[in-house]
N, C-alpha and C positions, 0 to 999 in steps of 0.2 A: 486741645483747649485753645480758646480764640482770646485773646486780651486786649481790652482795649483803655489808650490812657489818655487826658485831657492834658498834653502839652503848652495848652495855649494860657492864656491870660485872662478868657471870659468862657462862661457858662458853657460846657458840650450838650446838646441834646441829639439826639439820634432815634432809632427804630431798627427791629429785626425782622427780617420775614426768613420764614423757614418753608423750607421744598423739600421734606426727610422722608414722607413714604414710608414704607412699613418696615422699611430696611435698618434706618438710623432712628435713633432718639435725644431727646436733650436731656441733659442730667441734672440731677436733682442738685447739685453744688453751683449753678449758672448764676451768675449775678443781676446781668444784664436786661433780660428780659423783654416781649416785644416792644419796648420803650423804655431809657434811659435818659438820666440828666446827671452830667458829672459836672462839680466843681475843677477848679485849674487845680491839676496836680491828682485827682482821684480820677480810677479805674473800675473796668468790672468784667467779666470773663463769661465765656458761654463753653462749656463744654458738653462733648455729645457721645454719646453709645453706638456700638455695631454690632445687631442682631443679624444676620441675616436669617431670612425667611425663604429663600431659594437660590441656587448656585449659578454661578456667573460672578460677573463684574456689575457691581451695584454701584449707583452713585446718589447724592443728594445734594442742598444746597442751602447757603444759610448767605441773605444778604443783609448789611450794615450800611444804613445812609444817615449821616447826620449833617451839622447845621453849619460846616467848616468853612470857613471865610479863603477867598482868594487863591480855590482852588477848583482846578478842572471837574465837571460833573465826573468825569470816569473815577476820580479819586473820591469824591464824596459820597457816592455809591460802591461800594466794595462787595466783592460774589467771593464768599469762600466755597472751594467746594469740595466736597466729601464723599470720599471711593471706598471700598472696598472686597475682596474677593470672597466670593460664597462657596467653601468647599462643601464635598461628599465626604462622610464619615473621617473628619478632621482632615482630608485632604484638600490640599485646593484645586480649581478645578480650572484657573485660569491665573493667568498673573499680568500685571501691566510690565512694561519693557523699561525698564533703568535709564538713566540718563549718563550716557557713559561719554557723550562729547566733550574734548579737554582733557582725557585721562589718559594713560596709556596708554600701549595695549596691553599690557600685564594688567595692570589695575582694571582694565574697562573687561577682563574674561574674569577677573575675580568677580568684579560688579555680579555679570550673566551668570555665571554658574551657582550665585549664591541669591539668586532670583531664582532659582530653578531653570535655566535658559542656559543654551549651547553655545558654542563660538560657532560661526557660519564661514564663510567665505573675508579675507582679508584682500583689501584692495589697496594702492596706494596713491596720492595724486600731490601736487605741490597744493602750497597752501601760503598768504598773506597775512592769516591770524594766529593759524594754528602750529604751533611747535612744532618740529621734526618727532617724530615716534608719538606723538598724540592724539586721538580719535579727532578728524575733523569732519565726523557724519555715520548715521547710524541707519538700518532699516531692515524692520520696522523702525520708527520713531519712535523716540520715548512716551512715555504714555499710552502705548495702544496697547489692547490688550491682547494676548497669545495664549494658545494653551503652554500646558506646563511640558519644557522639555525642547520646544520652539528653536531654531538657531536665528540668530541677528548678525548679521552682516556688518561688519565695519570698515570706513573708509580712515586710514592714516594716511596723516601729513609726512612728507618730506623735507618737508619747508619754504622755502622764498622760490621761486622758480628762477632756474639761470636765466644770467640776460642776454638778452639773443644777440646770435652772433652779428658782428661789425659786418655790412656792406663791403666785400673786398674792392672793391672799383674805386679808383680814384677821380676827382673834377679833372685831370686832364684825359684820361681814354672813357669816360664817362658823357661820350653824345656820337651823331652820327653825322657824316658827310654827304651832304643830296649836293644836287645839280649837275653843271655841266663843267669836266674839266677842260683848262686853257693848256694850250705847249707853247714856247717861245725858243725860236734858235740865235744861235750867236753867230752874227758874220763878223770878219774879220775885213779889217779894210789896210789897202795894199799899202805900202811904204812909198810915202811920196816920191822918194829917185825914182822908185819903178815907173810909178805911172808918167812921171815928167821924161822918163825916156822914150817912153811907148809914143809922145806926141812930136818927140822931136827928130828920132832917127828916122831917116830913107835907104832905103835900099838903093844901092849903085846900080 
C-alpha cells in the first residue's frame, strides 16, 4: 500500500498513472484515485494485487505527481514501482538478490539463504565507510533477479586501510652529488732561521 499525506499548509492536488499489465492490479480499498485533492492534514492510499499470469520476475508501475511547491521535478514526480516473482506450482521460479551491503557476514548469508540463494565466494578488501566484518559489496547486485538456489559473492570490509609506510630517507642523505670534484694540498712553509741561514752561510 502506497500513502500519501498533505503535510503542507495549502490544498494537495496530484494524479496517478498506472503501468500494471496483466500481472498487478489496483485494489478495490484505494482511495486516491487517478486524481486526487487533499486538504492540509488529509491523506489517501492506493493499494495493489499480484496475480501473476506467467513465471519469471514481473514488474509494473504506478507514478504520483502533484502540485508541491519549492520542490525539485524528480520529487514532485514520484515512480513507485511494483515486482514480483511468478512461480510454477507454488514454487518460485526466480528471486531478486537481497540487499545485504552493511550487514555482516553472518547476517548478510542469513539474508541469502532465506531468499533461497547460496553463499558464494568471500572476498576481502579495506574499506573507508564500511566497518571491519560488514559486507561492503555484493554480486550480483541487489535487485537482479537469479534463479532460485544462485550463489552471491560478497566483498567484506577490513576496515580503514593502514597508513603507508613513512619514507625511510632523511633531508640530509636525501639528494645526489654531480659535478666536478676539487683536491687541495697543504704546503708547509720553512722556519724562518732556516731559510735566513740558507742565504747567509758560505762555504769556506
Amino acid at each position: 500500500m502506497v500513502s500519501i499525506q498533505n503535510v503542507g499548509n495549502q490544498t494537495l492536488t496530484g494524479s496517478l498513472a498506472l503501468s500494471l499489465g496483466t500481472n498487478f492490479g489496483e485494489s478495490g480499498s484505494s482511495t486516491c484515485g487517478s486524481g486526487f485533492s487533499l486538504i492540509p492534514g488529509a491523506s489517501c492510499s492506493e493499494s495493489f494485487s499480484f496475480t501473476p499470469q506467467s513465471t519469471g520476475y514481473l514488474t509494473g508501475t504506478a507514478a504520483f505527481s502533484d502540485n508541491t511547491f519549492n520542490l525539485s521535478p524528480l520529487v514532485v514526480l514520484q515512480t513507485v514501482n511494483l515486482s514480483g516473482n511468478g512461480g510454477l506450482n507454488g514454487q518460485a521460479v526466480g528471486v531478486a538478490v537481497p540487499n545485504v551491503v552493511g550487514l555482516t557476514q553472518a547476517a548478510a548469508t542469513t539474508a541469502l539463504t532465506s531468499a533461497g540463494l547460496t553463499l558464494g565466494t568471500v572476498s576481502t578488501a579495506s574499506s573507508s565507510i564500511v566497518p571491519s566484518g560488514s559486507v561492503s559489496d555484493e554480486n550480483p547486485a541487489a535487485g537482479t533477479q537469479v534463479s532460485v538456489g544462485s550463489a552471491v559473492r560478497l566483498l567484506v570490509s577490513t576496515g580503514q586501510a593502514p597508513p603507508p609506510t613513512p619514507n625511510p630517507l632523511s633531508f640530509e642523505n636525501n639528494y645526489f652529488v654531480t659535478g666536478d670534484f676539487a683536491s687541495a694540498e697543504s704546503l708547509c712553509e720553512e722556519p724562518a732561521w732556516r731559510h735566513s741561514y740558507r742565504n747567509h752561510h758560505h762555504p769556506r
